[in-house]
C-alpha positions as a printed Julia matrix, in Angstrom:
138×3 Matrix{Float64}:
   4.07  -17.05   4.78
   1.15  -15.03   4.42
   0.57  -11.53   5.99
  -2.91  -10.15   6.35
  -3.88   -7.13   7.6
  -7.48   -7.96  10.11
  -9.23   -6.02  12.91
 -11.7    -6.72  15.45
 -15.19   -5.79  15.69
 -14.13   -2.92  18.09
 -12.12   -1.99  15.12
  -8.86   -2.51  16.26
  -6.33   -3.5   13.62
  -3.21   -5.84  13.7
  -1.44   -8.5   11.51
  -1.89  -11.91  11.26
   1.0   -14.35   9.94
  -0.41  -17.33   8.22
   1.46  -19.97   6.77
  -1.54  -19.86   3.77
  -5.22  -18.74   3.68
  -6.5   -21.79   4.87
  -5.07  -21.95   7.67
  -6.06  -18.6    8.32
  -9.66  -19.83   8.11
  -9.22  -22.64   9.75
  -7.7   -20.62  13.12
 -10.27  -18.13  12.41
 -12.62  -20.83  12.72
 -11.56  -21.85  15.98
 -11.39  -18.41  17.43
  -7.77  -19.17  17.64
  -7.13  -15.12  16.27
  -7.72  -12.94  18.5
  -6.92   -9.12  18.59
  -3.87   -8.28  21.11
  -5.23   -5.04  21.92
  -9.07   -6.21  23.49
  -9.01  -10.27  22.85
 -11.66  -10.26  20.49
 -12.02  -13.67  18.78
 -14.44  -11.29  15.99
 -12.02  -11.11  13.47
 -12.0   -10.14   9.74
  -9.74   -9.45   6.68
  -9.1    -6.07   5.54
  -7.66   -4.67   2.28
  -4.26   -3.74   2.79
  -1.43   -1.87   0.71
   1.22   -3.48  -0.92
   4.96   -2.93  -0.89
   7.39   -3.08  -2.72
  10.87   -3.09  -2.62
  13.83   -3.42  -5.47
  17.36   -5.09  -5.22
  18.77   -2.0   -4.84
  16.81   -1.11  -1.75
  17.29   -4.5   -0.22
  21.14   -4.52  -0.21
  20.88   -0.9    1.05
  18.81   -1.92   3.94
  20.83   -5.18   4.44
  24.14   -2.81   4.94
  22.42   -0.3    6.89
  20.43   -2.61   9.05
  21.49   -4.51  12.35
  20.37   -7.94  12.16
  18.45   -9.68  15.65
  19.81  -12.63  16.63
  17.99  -15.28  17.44
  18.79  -15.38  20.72
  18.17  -11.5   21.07
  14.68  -12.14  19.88
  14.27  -14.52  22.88
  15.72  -12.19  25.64
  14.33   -9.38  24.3
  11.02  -11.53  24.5
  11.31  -12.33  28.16
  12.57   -9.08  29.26
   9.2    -7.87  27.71
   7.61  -10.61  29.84
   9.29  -10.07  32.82
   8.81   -6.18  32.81
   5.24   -6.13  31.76
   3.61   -8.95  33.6
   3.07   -9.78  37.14
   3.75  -13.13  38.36
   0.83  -14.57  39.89
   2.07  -18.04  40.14
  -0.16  -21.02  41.0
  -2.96  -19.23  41.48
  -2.93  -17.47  37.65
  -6.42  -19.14  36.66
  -8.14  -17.54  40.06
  -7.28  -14.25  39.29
  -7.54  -14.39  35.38
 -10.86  -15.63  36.24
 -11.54  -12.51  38.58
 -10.57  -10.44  35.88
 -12.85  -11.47  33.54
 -15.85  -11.17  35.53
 -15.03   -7.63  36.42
 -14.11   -8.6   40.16
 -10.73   -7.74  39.69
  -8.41   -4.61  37.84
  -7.43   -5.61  34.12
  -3.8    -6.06  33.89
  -1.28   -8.7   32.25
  -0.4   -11.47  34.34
   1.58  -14.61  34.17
   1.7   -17.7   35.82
   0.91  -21.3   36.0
  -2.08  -23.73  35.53
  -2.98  -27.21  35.98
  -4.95  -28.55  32.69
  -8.11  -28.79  34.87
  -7.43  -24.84  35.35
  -6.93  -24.54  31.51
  -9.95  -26.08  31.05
 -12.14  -24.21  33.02
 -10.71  -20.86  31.96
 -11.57  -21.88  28.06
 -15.08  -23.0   29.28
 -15.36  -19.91  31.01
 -14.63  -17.78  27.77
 -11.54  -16.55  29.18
  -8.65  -15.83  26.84
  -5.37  -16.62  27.36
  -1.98  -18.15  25.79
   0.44  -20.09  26.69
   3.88  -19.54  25.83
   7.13  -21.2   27.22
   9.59  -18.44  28.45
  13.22  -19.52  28.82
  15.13  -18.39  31.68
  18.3   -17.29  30.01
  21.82  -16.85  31.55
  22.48  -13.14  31.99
């Protein structure tokens, strides 16, 4: 795995995780990295620092440190989902649309689509992801 350091022409940075640096290119390519902060798909590589980090300071950090399950990482996930999104349901590509063209306030939303609705929103230049949220048991 691969970390690199990009930013967006509004000069934004972030981290991508690529499993090499072709596939980097390749998902650069087809403006499949895009910056989390404005959605930019006008992405490029910049110099970062490098770390380092000796045996000693790795079993330090492994006895100091309080390791994520897992399943943490998924509730965690979706507790971040269900705080900071609204649910629009059914009618997610209306309003995402609305959004985009200004007509409506920017804000994170999350709902469901029919591939015709995918379709149009991509067509549309309208970025969005899809990601399967578990409902976990409490």
């Amino acid at each position: 795995m691969i970390i690199y350091d990009l930013r967006c022409e509004k000069n934004h940075t972030f981290e991508g995780w690529f499993s090499d640096r072709a596939a980097f290119e390749t998902q650069k390519k087809k403006r499949l990295v895009t910056c989390p902060v404005c959605g930019s798909t006008d992405i490029s590589q910049v110099l970062s620092t490098v770390a380092t980090i000796s045996n000693d300071d790795l079993r330090e950090h492994r006895k100091t440190s309080k390791e994520l399950s897992p399943i943490m990482a998924l509730k965690l996930f979706h507790d971040y989902i269900e705080k900071e999104f609204m649910d629009v349901g059914d009618r997610f590509a209306e309003i995402a649309l609305n959004i985009h063209k200004g007509l409506e306030e920017k804000q994170n939303i999350k709902g469901v689509t029919t591939k015709e609705e995918e379709e149009l929103l991509r067509e549309e230049g309208v970025q969005f992801i899809k990601v399967p949220v578990p409902k976990l048991d409490s």
